[in-house]
N, C-alpha and C positions, 0 to 999 in steps of 0.2 A: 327538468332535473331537480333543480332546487328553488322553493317560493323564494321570492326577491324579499330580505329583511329588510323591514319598515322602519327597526331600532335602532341603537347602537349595541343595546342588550341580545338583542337576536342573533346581531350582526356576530358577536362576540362567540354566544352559543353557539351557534354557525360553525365559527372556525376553532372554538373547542372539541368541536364532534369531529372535523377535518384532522385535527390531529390528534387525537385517540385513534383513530382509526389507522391512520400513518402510522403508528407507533404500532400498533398490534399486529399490524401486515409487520413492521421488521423484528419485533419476537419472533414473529410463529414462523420465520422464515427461516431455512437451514444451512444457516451458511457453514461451511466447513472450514476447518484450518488447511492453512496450504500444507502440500505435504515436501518441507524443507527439512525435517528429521533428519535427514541421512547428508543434509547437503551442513551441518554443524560444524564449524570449526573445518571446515576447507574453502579451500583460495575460490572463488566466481567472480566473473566478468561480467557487470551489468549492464545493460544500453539501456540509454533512459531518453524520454523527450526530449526533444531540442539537440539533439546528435552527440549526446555526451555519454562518457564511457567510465565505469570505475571496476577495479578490480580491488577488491580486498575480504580477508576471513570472514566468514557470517559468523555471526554471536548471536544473532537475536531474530527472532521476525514474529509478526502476531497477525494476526486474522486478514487484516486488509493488505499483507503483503508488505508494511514496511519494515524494512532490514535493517539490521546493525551491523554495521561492515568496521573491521576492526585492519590495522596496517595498511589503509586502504592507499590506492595511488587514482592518481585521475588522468587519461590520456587525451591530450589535447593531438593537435595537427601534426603534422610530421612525428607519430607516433613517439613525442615526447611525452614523458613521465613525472606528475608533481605528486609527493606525497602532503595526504591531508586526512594522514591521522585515523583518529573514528569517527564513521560518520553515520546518520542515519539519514536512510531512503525513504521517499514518502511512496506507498506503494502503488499511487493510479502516475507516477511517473516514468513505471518502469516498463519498458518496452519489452524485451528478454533478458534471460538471464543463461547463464552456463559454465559447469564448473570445469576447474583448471588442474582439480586432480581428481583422482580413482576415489569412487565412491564406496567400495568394495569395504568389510569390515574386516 
């Protein structure tokens, strides 16, 4: 696949070409924005890794799915209630999502 670099300067170009090339596969790739539009400024319950749950307003979300949850509560065990505000979601931690009122305009 690849001649074995003899240099440190090879070695170098080597792994400059390796990521030029990484980088041009994630331009030309299409990623989409999620389609959270309509889900603005209403209440969601999200379940996220590690068995943990938050409900509160989305404000915000950007491409990789993390949210801005705004009056947010977080429910622990015996489906007690702590509120924690605003918070933001990192988005490869969210397992589902779904909202808690009519999406209707």
């Amino acid at each position: 696949m690849f001649d074995v670099p003899n240099t440190a300067k090879q070695l170098l170009l080597l792994f400059q070409n390796l990521i030029l090339r990484a980088a041009k596969s994630i331009v030309m790739s299409k990623a989409s924005q999620p389609e959270l539009k309509k889900f603005m400024d209403k209440k969601l319950f999200v379940h996220l890794q590690g068995g943990r749950k938050v409900s509160g307003v989305l404000r915000g979300y950007d491409l990789f799915l993390n949210l801005v949850l705004d009056d947010s509560m977080e429910e622990t065990v015996a489906a007690q209630k702590h509120p924690i505000g605003t918070v933001v979601i990192r988005g490869n931690s969210v397992t589902s999502m779904e909202t808690l009122e009519s999406t209707r305009s």
